[in-house]
MARFI-510529 format. One record per residue (C-alpha): x, y, z; residue in three letters; residue number from 0. Coordinates in steps of 0.5 Angstrom, whole numbers. Layout:
       x       y       z   rest    nr
       X       Y       Z    ALA   NUM
...
END
This chain:
       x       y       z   rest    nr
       0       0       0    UNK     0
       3       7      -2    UNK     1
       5      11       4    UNK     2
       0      17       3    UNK     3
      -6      11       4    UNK     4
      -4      10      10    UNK     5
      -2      18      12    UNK     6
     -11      18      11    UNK     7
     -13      11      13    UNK     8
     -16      10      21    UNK     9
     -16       3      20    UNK    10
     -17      -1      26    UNK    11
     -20       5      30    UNK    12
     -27       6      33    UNK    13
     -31      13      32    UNK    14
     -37      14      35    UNK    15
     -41      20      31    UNK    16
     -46      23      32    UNK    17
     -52      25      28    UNK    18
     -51      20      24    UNK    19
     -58      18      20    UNK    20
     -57      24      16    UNK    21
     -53      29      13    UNK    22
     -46      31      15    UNK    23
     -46      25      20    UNK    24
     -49      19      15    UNK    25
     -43      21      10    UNK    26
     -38      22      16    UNK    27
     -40      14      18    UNK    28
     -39      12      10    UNK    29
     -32      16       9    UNK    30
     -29      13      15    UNK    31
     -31       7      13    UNK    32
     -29       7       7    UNK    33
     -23       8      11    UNK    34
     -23       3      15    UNK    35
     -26       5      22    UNK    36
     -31       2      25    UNK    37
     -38       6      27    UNK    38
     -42       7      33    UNK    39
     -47      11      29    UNK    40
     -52      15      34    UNK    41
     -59      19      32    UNK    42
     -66      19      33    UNK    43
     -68      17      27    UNK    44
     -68       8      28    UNK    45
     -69       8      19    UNK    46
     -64      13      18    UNK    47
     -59       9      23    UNK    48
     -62       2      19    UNK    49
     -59       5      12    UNK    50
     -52       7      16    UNK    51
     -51       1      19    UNK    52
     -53      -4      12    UNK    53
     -48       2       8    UNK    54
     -42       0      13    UNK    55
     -43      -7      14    UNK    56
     -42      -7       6    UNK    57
     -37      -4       6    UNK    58
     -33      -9      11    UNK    59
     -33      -5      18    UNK    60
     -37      -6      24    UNK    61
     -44      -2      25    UNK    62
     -46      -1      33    UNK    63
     -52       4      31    UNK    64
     -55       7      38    UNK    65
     -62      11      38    UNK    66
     -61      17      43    UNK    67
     -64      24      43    UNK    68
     -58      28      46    UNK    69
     -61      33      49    UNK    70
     -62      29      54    UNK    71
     -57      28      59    UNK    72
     -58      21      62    UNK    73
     -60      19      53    UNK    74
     -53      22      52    UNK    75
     -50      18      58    UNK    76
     -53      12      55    UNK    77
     -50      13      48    UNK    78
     -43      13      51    UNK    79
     -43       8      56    UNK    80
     -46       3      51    UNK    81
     -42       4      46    UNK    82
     -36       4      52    UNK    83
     -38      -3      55    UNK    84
     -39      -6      46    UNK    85
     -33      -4      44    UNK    86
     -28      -1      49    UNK    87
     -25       5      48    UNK    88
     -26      11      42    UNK    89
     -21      13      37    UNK    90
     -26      19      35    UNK    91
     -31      22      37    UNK    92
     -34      26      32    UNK    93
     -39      31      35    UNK    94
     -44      32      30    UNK    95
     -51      33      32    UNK    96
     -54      39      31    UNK    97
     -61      43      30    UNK    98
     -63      51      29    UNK    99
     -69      54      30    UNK   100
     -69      60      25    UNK   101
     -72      66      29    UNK   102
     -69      73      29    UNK   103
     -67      75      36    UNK   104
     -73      79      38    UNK   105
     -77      72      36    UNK   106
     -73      67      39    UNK   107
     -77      64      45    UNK   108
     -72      60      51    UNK   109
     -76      54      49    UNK   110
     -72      54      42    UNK   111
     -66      57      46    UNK   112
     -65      51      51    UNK   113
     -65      46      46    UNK   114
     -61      47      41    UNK   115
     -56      49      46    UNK   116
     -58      42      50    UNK   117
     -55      39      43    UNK   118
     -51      44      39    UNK   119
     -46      46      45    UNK   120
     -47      41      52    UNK   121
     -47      34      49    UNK   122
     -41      35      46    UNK   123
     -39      37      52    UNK   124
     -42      32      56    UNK   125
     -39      26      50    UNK   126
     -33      29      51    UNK   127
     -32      28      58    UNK   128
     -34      21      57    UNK   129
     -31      19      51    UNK   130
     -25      23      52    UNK   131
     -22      18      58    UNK   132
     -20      13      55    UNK   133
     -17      16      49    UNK   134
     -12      19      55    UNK   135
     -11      12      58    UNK   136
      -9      11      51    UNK   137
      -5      18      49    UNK   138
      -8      17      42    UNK   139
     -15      20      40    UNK   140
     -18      25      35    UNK   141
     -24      31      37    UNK   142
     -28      33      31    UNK   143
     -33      38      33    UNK   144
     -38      41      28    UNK   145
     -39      48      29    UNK   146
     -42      53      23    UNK   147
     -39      60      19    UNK   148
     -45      62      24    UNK   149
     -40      62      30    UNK   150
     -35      67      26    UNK   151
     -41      72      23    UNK   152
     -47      75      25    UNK   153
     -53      72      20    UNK   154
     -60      74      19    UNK   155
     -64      70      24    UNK   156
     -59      66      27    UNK   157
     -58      68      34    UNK   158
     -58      62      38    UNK   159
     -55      58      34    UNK   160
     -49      62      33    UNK   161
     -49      62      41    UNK   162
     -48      54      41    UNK   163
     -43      54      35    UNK   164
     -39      59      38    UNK   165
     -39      56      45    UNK   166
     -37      50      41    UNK   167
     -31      55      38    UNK   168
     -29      57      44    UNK   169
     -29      50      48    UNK   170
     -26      47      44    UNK   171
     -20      51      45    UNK   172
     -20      50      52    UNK   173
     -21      42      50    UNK   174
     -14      43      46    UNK   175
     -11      46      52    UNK   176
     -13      40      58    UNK   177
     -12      35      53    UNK   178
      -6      35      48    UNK   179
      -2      34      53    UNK   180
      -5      27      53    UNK   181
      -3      26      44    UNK   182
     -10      28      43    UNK   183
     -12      33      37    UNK   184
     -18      37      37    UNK   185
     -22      41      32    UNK   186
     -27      45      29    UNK   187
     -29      45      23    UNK   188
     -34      51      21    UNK   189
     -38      50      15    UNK   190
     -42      55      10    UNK   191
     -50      53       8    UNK   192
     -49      45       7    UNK   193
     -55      42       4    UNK   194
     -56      37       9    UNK   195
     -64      36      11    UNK   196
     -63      41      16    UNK   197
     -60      46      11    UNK   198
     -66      44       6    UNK   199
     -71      45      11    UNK   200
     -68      53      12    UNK   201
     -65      55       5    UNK   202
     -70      52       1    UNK   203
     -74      58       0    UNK   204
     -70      63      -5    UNK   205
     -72      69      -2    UNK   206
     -66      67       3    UNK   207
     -62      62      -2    UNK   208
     -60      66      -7    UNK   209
     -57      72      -4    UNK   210
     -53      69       1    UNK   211
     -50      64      -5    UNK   212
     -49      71      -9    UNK   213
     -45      73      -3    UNK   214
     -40      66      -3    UNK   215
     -34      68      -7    UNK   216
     -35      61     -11    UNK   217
     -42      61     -12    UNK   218
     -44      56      -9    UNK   219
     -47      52      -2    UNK   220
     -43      45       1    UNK   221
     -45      38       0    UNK   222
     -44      33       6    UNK   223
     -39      29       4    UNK   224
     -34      35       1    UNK   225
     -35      36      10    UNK   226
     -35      28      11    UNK   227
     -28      28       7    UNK   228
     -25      34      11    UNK   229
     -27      30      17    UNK   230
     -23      24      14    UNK   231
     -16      28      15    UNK   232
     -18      30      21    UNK   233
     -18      23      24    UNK   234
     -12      21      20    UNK   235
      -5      21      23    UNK   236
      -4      26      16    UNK   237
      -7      31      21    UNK   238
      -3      30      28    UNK   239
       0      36      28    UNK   240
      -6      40      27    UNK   241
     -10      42      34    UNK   242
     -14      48      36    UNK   243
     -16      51      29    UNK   244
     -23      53      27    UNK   245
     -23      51      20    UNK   246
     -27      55      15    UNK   247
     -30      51       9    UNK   248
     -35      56       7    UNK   249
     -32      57      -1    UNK   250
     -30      64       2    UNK   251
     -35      67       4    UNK   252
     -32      69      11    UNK   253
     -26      72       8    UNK   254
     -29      77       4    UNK   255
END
């Protein structure tokens, strides 16, 4: 095998993703799996989790799939420790799962607030507590936090969910801080509109599409796996000395 295949390969190591029935997190399950990890798939949608776990058994590797809400507390304690007590320590943690209300600050009710801080910002804490000890006791591991432009710049009825991704930035920082000392590497990564049915669901409607895309110096939105291969490189050896960067894939759009 040629050198540069095994500067990007995570074969043999188990990432735990979350999200994983849709979007971002079902390509990040196929990717890594093409890449030979096995998957600890965890979401709501049972149907979703059924398809990712048929795509990467097909693909040789392993699938525990996990139906969890993880604005819950004891459901993302649950997670955790079911995939723990089935495999044993995690390689990766890709934290993934995400929600957005799309209400303008003035609209933005406390409801809508706690819950998308409950998934954006405090389950990546709490699976990283969690998770994160086994990667010390072995002085290897990979954090993938998905974030959003949205935690770079003020957009037009993002209010609460820039607040989650911009705690996600900057608890991540104090991640790197605590845990490079222990070999392990965290990240986030900040992507523009990615037409996930998430981003579907919001800018689908062309009165809010199209003069945002007229704004993206490239001239177009993201899709799922062009986030799912960045994801790839971040669990890879290839990315060992990268840690602490929030990382734009965005076609431009914040550096203009």
């Amino acid at each position: 095998m040629a050198d540069f295949v095994n500067r990007f390969s995570v074969t043999g190591q188990k990432a735990f993703v979350t999200g994983a029935s849709k979007g971002i997190g079902a390509e990040a399950c196929r990717v890594l799996a093409d890449a030979g990890a096995d998957i600890v798939a965890v979401a709501r949608d049972a149907g979703g989790l059924a398809e990712i776990k048929a795509d990467v058994e097909a693909k040789g590797r392993r699938c525990l799939v996990i139906q969890a809400d993880l604005g819950s507390v004891e459901e993302g304690r649950r997670a955790a420790q079911e995939a723990l007590d089935a495999w044993g320590t995690m390689d990766i943690l890709v934290n993934n799962a995400g929600v957005g209300c799309g209400e303008p600050i003035l609209e933005a009710s406390m409801e809508s607030f706690d819950r998308v801080i409950a998934i954006n910002l405090r389950a990546p804490l709490l699976l990283t507590q969690l998770l994160a000890p086994g990667m010390i006791a072995q002085r290897r591991g990979k954090i993938i936090n998905i974030s959003s432009q949205a935690a770079m710049i003020g957009l037009l009825g993002h209010a609460t969910y820039s607040a989650s991704k911009g705690g996600l930035n900057a608890m991540t920082k104090v991640m790197v801080a605590e845990l490079s000392p222990h070999n392990i590497q965290v990240n986030t990564i900040c992507p523009t509109v990615i037409m996930t049915p998430l981003g579907q669901a919001y800018w689908g409607d062309p009165a809010r599409y199209d003069p945002f895309v007229a704004k993206v110096p490239l001239g177009r939105v993201g899709q799922p796996i062009e986030v799912a291969d960045l994801i790839l490189f971040l669990a890879s050896p290839a990315s060992d000395l990268i840690t602490g960067d929030d990382i734009m894939i965005d076609g431009g759009y914040t550096a203009v």
